[in-house]
Structures are given as structure tokens and as C-alpha cells.
C-alpha positions in Angstrom: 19.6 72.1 -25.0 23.2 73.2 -25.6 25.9 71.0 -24.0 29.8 70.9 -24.0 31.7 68.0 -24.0 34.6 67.9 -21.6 36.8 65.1 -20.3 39.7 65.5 -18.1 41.6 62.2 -18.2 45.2 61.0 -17.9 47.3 60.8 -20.9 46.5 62.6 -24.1 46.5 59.5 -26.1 42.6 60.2 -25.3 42.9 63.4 -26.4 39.8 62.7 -28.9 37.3 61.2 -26.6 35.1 64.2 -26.1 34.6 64.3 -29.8 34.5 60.7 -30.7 33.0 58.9 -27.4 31.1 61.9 -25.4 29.8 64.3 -28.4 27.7 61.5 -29.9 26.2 60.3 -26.4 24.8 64.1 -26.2 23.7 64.4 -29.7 21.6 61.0 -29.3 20.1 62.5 -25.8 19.0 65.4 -27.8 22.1 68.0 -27.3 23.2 70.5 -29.6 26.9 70.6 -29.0 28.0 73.8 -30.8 32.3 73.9 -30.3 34.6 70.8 -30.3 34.8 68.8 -27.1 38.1 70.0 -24.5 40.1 67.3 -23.1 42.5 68.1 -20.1 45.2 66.6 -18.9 44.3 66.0 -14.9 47.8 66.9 -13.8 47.1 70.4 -15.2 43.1 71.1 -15.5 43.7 73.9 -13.6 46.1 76.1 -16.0 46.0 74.2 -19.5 47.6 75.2 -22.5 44.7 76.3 -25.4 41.6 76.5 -22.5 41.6 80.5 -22.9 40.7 80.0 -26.5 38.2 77.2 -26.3 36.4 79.1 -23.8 36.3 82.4 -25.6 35.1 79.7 -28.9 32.4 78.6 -26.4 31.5 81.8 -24.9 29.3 82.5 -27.5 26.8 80.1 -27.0 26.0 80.2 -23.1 
């Protein structure tokens, strides 16, 4: 199973909780999590900065 951790959160002081908190939840539930984890900013999930390249890093894989 191929999964993807994203988070879309409030501050980017949690910038790194896909990687450090999410990514090893999935991993121990038998994920394969191919590209780093995405975190968004939920004041502006719906046109962030760096998302065009994290999906064309993950586009490989689905």
C-alpha cells in the first residue's frame, strides 16, 4: 500500500509533523510512503507555495 502523508495545520512551526508524527504511524500500519510528507498552511491549502513540485515528486508513484 502506497500512502502520502499530508497535514494541513495552522502555523508552520508544525511544518515537520507529516514526516516526524504521520510518516511513522503509516509505516507501522504497513505503508510504503515513497516522497516526504506536505504540510499546508490552512489559510492557503488552496494555492501553496512548493505544492506544484511535491505533486509532480509524487506523481510518480500513483
Amino acid at each position: 500500500m502506497i500512502a502520502f502523508p499530508l497535514m494541513l495545520g495552522g502555523a508552520w512551526n508544525h511544518g515537520l509533523a507529516p514526516e516526524v508524527f504521520l510518516k511513522p504511524v503509516l509505516v507501522e500500519l504497513g505503508a510504503n510512503c515513497p516522497v516526504r510528507g506536505l504540510y499546508l498552511l490552512d489559510s492557503d491549502y488552496e494555492t501553496p507555495d512548493g505544492l506544484e513540485e511535491w505533486v509532480e515528486e509524487a506523481r510518480r508513484f500513483l
